[in-house]
N, C-alpha and C positions, 0 to 999 in steps of 0.2 A: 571303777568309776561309777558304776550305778548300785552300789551300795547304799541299801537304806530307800529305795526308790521303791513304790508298790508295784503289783502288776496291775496292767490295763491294755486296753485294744491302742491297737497303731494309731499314734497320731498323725496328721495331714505329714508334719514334716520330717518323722520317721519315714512315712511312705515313700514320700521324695525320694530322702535320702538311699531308700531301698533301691529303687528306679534304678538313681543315678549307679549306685554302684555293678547292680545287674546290667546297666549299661556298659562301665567299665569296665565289666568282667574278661567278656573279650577279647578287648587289650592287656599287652602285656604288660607286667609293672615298670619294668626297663624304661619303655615305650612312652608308658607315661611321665614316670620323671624326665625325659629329653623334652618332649613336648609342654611339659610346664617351663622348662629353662627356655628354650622357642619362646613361648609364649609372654614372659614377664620381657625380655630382652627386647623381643619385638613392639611390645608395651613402651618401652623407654623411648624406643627409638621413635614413636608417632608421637610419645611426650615430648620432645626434642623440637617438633616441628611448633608443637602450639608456643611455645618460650616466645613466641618475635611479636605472637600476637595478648598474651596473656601473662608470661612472663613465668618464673619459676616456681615464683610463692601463688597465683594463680593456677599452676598446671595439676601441682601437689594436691591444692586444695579439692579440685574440681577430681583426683582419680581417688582420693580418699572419702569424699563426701557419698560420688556415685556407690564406692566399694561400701561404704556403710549402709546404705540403703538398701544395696541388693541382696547383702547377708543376713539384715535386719527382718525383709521380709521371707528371706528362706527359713532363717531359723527362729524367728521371732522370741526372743529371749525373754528370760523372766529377770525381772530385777529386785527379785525379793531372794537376796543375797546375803551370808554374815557380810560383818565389817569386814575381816578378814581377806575373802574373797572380794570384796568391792576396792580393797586397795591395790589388790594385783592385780585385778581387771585395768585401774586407773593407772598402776604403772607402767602397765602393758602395752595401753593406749599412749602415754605421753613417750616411752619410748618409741614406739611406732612411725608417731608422729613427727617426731625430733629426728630419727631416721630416715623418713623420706624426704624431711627437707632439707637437712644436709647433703644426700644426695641429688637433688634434684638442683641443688645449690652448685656441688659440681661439676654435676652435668652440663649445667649451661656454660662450659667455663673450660671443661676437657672435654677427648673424646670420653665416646661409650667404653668400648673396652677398656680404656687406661683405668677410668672412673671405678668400674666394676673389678679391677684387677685389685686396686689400692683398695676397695670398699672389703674385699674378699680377705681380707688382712684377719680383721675381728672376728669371724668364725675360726679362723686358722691358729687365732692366737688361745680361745677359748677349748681347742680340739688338743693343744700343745700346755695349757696350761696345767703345773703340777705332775704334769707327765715323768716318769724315772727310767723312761727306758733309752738307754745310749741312741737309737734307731732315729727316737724323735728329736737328735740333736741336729742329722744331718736335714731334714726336714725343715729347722729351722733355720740352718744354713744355708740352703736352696730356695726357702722365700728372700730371706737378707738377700741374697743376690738378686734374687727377680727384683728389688726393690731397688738397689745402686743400679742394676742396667735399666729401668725405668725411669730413673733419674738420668742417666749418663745419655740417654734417648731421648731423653724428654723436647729437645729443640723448643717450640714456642710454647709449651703446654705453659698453663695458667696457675702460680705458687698457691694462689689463693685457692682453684679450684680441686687440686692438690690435695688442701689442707683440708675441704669440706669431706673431701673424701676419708683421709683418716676418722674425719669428727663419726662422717654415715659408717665405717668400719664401729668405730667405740662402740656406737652406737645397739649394730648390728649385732656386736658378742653380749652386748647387756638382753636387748633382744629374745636371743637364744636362753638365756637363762630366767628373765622373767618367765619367755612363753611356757621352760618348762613345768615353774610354777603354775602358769595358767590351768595345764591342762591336766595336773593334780587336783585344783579349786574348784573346774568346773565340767561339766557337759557335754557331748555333741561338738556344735558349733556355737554357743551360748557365750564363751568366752570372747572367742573371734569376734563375732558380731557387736559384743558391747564394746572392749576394745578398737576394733577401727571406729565404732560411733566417737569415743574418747581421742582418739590419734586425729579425725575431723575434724573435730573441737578446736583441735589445738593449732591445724594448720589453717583451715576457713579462714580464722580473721586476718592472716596473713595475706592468702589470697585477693579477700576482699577489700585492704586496706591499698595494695598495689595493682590491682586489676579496675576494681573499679565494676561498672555496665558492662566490659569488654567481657565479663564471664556468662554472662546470661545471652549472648548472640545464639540461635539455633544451631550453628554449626558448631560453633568450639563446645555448648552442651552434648551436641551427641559426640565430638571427640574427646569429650572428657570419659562418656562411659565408655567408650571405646577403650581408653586406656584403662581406668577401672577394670575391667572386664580381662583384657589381656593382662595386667600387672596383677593385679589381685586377685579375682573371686576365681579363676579357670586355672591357675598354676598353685592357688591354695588348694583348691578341689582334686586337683591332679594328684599332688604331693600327698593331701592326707589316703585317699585311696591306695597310691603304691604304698607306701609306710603300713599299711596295713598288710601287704603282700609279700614284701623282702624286709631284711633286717636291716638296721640302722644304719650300719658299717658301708651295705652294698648304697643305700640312697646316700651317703655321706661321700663316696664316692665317685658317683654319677653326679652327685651335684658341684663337685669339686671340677666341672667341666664348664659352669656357667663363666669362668672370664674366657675362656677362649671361644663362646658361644659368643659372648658381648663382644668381643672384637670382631665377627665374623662379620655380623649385623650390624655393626656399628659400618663395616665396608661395603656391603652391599648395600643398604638400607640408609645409611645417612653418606656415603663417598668417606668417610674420615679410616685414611691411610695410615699405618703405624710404620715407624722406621724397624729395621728387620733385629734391632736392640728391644725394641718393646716385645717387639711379639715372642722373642726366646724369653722374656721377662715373664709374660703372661705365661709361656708354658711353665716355666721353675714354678710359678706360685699354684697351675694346676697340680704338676707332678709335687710337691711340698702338700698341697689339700690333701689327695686322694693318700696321700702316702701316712699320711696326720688319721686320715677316715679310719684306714684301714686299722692300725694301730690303735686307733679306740678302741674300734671293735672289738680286737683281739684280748683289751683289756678287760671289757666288759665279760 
């Protein structure tokens, strides 16, 4: 990745980045991938609360604007890019963007965990896709299930909010596969940073077309970067750190723990109860993730 790049003294946001990591050294990398899924879930759930007073296209807008500005100034990006790279940056962003408001479109509409279980679908499908090994048939069978007992549970849940969810799932496997390109094209955190400025773009007007003045109030601003903060910039920051520490396979793994994180939170943190069909539902699609991880790995 820094091929072609001269040498020269630290910059400010090398140094940072030095900091931070020597900060996270300490921590174990396990430790830190749990505490970024903590931290985005618990993210959702204080987004959860703003929806009555700012709404969804409101909530999005205000955690993706904050998450662009804070990255913007930690890594302050250069935008003297080829074409090449300026299109997977932009794709990068409109996926981003189309993902968190499909989900955030959910959300107001199911619970946390159902939302997060059905979103969790598109990595799992992207982790399964192409795959020839008999192993990852049964894997695929044990999501299909989690999927009919999520439905056959489902009692009042919301078709519509349902279906945002598959859309934030689609979404989420395109996601995965831009970002890989991202981070062949570009930098650091260069990519990120222009990228959520582009995912802002896309959801702001949304926001602002159904929020209205109701965004600019001092509190729902500082709880917007509150979500910001907890959803974005501290479980990005976490996640690329361990990724650095363990192989892919173990963090594909550990992350395959985030729906039954989001139902947990979702009961302590907002009250929303799952019927004892869902949460066997949530675990198939956990044990289906991790079981998908591992077998990547393996193939890698």
């Amino acid at each position: 990745m820094n091929l072609g790049r001269t040498e020269r003294g630290p910059s400010p946001r090398r140094s940072l980045s030095a900091r931070a990591g020597s900060a996270f050294g300490a921590v174990p990398p396990t430790t830190l991938v749990l505490l970024g899924i903590v931290s985005v879930q618990v993210g959702s759930a204080l987004a959860k609360h703003l929806f009555s007073v700012v709404g969804s296209f409101g909530t999005v807008s205000l955690r993706l604007f904050f998450a662009a500005a804070v990255l913007t100034l930690l890594w302050r990006p250069s935008l003297r890019m080829s074409r090449r790279t300026w299109a997977v940056v932009l794709g990068y962003g409109v996926t981003l963007g189309l993902m968190n408001l499909c989900f955030y479109l959910a959300l107001a509409r199911i619970p946390l965990g159902v939302a997060v279980t059905v979103e969790f679908l598109g990595p799992l499908a992207v982790a399964l896709a192409g795959s020839r090994r008999w192993l990852d048939v049964l894997w695929t069978g044990l999501a299909a299930g989690g999927v009919v007992l999520l439905m056959e549970g489902r009692g009042d849940l919301d078709l519509v909010g349902l279906l945002f969810a598959v859309a934030a799932g689609t979404f989420w496997g395109l996601y995965i596969l831009v970002g890989a390109a991202l981070g062949r094209h570009t930098t650091e955190g260069d990519g990120l940073a222009l990228g959520m400025a582009v995912a802002a773009l896309v959801a702001v007007p949304f926001g602002v077309a159904d929020s209205g003045t109701a965004l600019v109030q001092p509190w729902v601003l500082a709880a917007g970067l509150g979500v910001a903060l907890l959803s974005s910039v501290v479980p990005y920051s976490l996640d690329l750190e361990a990724l650095r520490r363990i192989p892919p396979r173990v963090f594909g793994i550990l992350m395959s723990l985030e729906p039954a994180m989001a139902a947990l939170i979702g009961l302590v943190v907002l009250r929303e109860s799952l019927h004892w069909s869902q949460w066997i539902a949530v675990l198939c699609v956990v044990a289906a993730s991790a079981g998908a991880a591992r077998g990547a790995g393996e193939d890698v």
